[in-house]
C-alpha atoms as a printed R data frame, in Angstrom:
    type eleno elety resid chain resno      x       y      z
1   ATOM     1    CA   UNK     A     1  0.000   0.000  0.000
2   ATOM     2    CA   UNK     A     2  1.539   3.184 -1.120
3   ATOM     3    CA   UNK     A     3  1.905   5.794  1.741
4   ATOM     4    CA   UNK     A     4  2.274   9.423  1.201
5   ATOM     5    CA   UNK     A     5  5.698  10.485  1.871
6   ATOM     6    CA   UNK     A     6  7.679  14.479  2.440
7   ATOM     7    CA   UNK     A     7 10.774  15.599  2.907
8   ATOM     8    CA   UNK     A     8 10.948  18.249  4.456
9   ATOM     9    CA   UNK     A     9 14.818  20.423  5.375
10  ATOM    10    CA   UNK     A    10 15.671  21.725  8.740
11  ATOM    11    CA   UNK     A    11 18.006  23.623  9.496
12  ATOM    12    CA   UNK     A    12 21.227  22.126 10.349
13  ATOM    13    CA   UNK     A    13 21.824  22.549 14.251
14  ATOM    14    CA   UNK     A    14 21.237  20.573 16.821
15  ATOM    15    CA   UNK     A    15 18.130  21.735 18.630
16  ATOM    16    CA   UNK     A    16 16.560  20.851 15.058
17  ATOM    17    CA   UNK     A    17 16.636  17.263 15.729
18  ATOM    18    CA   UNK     A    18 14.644  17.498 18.891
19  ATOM    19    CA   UNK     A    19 10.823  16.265 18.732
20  ATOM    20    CA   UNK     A    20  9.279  18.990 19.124
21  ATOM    21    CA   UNK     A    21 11.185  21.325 16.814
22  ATOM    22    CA   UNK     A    22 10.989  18.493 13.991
23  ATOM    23    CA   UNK     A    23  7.265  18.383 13.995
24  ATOM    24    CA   UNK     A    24  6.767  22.301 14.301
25  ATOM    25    CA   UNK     A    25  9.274  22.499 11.398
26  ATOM    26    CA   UNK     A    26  6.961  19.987  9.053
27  ATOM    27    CA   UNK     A    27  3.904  22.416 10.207
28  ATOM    28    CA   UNK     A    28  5.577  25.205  8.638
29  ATOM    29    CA   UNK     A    29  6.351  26.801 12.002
30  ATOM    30    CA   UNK     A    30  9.757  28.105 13.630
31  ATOM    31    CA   UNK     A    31 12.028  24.927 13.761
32  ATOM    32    CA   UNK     A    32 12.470  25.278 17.667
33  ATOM    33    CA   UNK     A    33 10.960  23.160 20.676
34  ATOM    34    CA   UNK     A    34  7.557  24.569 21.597
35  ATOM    35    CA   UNK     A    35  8.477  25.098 25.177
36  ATOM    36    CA   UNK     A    36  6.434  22.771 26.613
37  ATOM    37    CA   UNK     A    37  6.411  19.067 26.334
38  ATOM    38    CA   UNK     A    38  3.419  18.316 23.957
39  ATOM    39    CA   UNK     A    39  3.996  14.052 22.759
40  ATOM    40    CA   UNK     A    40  3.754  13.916 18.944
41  ATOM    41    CA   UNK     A    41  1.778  10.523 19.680
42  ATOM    42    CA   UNK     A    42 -0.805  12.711 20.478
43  ATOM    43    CA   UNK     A    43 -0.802  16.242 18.710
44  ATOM    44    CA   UNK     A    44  2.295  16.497 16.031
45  ATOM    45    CA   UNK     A    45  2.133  17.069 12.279
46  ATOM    46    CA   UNK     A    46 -1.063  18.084 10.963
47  ATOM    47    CA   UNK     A    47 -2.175  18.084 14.443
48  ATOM    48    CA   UNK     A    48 -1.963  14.065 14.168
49  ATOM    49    CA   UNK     A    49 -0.482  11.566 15.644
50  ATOM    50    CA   UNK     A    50  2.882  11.329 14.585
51  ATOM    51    CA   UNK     A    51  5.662   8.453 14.813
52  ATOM    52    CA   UNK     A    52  8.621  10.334 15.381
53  ATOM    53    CA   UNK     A    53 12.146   7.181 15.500
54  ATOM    54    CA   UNK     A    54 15.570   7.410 13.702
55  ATOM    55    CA   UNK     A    55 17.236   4.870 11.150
56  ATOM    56    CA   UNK     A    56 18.664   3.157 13.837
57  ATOM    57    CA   UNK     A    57 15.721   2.675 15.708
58  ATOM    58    CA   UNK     A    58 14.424   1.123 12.839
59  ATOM    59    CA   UNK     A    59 17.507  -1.302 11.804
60  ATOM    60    CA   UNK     A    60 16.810  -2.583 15.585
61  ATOM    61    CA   UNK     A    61 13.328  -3.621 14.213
62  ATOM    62    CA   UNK     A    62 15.065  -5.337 11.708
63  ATOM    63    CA   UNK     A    63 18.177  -7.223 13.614
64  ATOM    64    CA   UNK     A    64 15.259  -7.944 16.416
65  ATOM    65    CA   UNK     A    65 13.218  -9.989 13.491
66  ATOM    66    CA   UNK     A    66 15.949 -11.847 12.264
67  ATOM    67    CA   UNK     A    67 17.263 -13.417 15.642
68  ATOM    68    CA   UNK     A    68 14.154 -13.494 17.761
69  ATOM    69    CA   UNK     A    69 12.930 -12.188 20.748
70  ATOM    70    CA   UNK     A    70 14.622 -14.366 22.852
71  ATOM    71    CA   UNK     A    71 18.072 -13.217 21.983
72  ATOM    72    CA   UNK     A    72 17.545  -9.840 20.888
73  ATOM    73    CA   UNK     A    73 16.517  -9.877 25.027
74  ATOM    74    CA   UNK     A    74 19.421 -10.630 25.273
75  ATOM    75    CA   UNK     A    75 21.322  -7.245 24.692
76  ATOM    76    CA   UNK     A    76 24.785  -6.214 26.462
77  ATOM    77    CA   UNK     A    77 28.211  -4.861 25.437
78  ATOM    78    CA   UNK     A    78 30.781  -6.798 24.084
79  ATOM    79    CA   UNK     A    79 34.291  -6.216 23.466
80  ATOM    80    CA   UNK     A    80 37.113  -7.730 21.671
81  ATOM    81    CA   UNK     A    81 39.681 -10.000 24.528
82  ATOM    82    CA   UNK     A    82 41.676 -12.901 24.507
83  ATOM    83    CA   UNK     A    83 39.942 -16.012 25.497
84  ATOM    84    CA   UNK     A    84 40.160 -16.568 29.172
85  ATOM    85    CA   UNK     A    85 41.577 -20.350 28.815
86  ATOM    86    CA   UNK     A    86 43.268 -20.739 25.611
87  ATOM    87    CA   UNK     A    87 43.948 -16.674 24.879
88  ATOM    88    CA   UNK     A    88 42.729 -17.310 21.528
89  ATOM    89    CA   UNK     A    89 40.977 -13.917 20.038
90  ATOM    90    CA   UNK     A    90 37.216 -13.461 21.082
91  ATOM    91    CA   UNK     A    91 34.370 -11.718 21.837
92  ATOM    92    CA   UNK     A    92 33.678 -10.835 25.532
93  ATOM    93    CA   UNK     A    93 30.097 -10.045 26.167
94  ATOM    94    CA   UNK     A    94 28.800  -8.495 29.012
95  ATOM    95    CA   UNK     A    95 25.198  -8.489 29.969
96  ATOM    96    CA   UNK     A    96 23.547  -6.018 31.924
97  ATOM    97    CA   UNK     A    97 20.020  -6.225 33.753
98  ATOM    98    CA   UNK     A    98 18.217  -9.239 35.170
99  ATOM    99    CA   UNK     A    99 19.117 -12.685 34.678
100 ATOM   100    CA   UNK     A   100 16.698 -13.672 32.554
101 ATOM   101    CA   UNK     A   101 19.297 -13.200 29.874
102 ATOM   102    CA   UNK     A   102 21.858 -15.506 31.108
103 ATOM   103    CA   UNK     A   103 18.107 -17.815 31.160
104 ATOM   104    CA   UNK     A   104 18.026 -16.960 27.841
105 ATOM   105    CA   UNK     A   105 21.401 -18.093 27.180
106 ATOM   106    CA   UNK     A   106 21.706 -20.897 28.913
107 ATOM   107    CA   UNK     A   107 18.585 -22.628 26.643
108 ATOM   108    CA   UNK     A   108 20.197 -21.526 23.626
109 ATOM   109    CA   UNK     A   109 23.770 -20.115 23.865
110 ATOM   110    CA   UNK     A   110 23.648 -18.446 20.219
111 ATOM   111    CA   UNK     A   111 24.270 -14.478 20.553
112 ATOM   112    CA   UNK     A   112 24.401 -12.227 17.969
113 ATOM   113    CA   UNK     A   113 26.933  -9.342 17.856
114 ATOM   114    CA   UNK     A   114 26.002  -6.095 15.937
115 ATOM   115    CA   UNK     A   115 29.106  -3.339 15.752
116 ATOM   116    CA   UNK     A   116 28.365   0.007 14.223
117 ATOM   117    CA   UNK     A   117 31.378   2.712 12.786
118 ATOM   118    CA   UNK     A   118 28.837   5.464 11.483
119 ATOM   119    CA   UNK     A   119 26.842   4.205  8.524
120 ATOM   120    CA   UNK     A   120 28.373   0.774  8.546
121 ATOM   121    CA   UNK     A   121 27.167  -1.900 10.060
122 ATOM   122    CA   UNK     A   122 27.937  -5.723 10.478
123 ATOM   123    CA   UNK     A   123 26.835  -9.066 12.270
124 ATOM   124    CA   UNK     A   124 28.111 -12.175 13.490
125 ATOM   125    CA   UNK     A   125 26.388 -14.658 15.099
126 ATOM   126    CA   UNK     A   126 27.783 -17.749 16.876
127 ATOM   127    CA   UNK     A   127 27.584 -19.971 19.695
128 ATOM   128    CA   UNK     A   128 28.785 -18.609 23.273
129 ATOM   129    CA   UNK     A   129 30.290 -20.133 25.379
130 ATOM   130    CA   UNK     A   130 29.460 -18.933 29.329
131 ATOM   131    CA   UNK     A   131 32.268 -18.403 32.015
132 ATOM   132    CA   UNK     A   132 31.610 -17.184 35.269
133 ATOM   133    CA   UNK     A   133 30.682 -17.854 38.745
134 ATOM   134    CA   UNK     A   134 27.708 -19.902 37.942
135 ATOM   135    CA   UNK     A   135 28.783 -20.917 34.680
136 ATOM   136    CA   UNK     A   136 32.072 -22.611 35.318
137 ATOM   137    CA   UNK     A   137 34.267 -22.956 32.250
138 ATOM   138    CA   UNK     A   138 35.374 -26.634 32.349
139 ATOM   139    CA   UNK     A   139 39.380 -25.803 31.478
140 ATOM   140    CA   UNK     A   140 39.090 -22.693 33.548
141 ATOM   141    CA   UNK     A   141 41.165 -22.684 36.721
142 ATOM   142    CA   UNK     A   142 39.927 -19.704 38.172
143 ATOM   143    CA   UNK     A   143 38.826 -20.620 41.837
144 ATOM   144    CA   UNK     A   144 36.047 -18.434 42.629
């Protein structure tokens, strides 16, 4: 279904980018924040409800989709280390929040590992392996 699409220029500073000044600028008004906090759910272009996300908001949608809920829960920060038993290259991955990811994990340890340098993006996705206090390695001889 075709859906009616504008583009519309802002000026280039950064107040521009904020809600409020975005949808006031596609109304024709001054491209600043209206003072108060009005949601653009509720009254924004047109006087309509209004969607207002980003690209990468939307490429979440899209990484979300392809691995499933379950492991798209399942998001952290990882970092490149050597492995902690054999020093071998790897991917640390750390999760914050509840452990209902390390559940997660621990029914299916596949993770999938998004990096981002500006407009590029790549994936890998893999099996993890868990080390730590309640997930002792088998070669690790870490007492603990």
């Amino acid at each position: 279904m075709p859906v009616p699409t504008r583009i519309v220029a802002v000026p280039h500073r950064f107040i521009s980018g904020e809600g409020g000044a975005l949808v006031r600028g596609m109304n024709g008004e001054a491209n600043i924040p209206p003072g108060r906090k009005v949601r653009s759910s509720d009254f924004g272009v047109n006087g309509l409800p209004t969607l207002l996300s980003n690209a990468e908001t939307f490429s979440q949608l899209a990484i979300a989709a392809r691995v499933g809920p379950a492991r798209y829960a399942t998001v952290g920060t990882a970092g490149l280390i050597p492995h902690p038993t054999t020093g071998a290259p790897g991917v640390a991955w750390v999760a914050a929040g509840s452990t209902r990811k390390l559940a997660h994990l621990r029914a299916d340890p596949t993770i999938a590992v998004v990096v981002r340098a500006g407009w590029r993006w790549t994936a890998v996705e893999g099996r993890a392996e868990l080390i730590g206090p309640d997930d002792p390695h088998p070669r690790s001889t870490a007492s603990g």
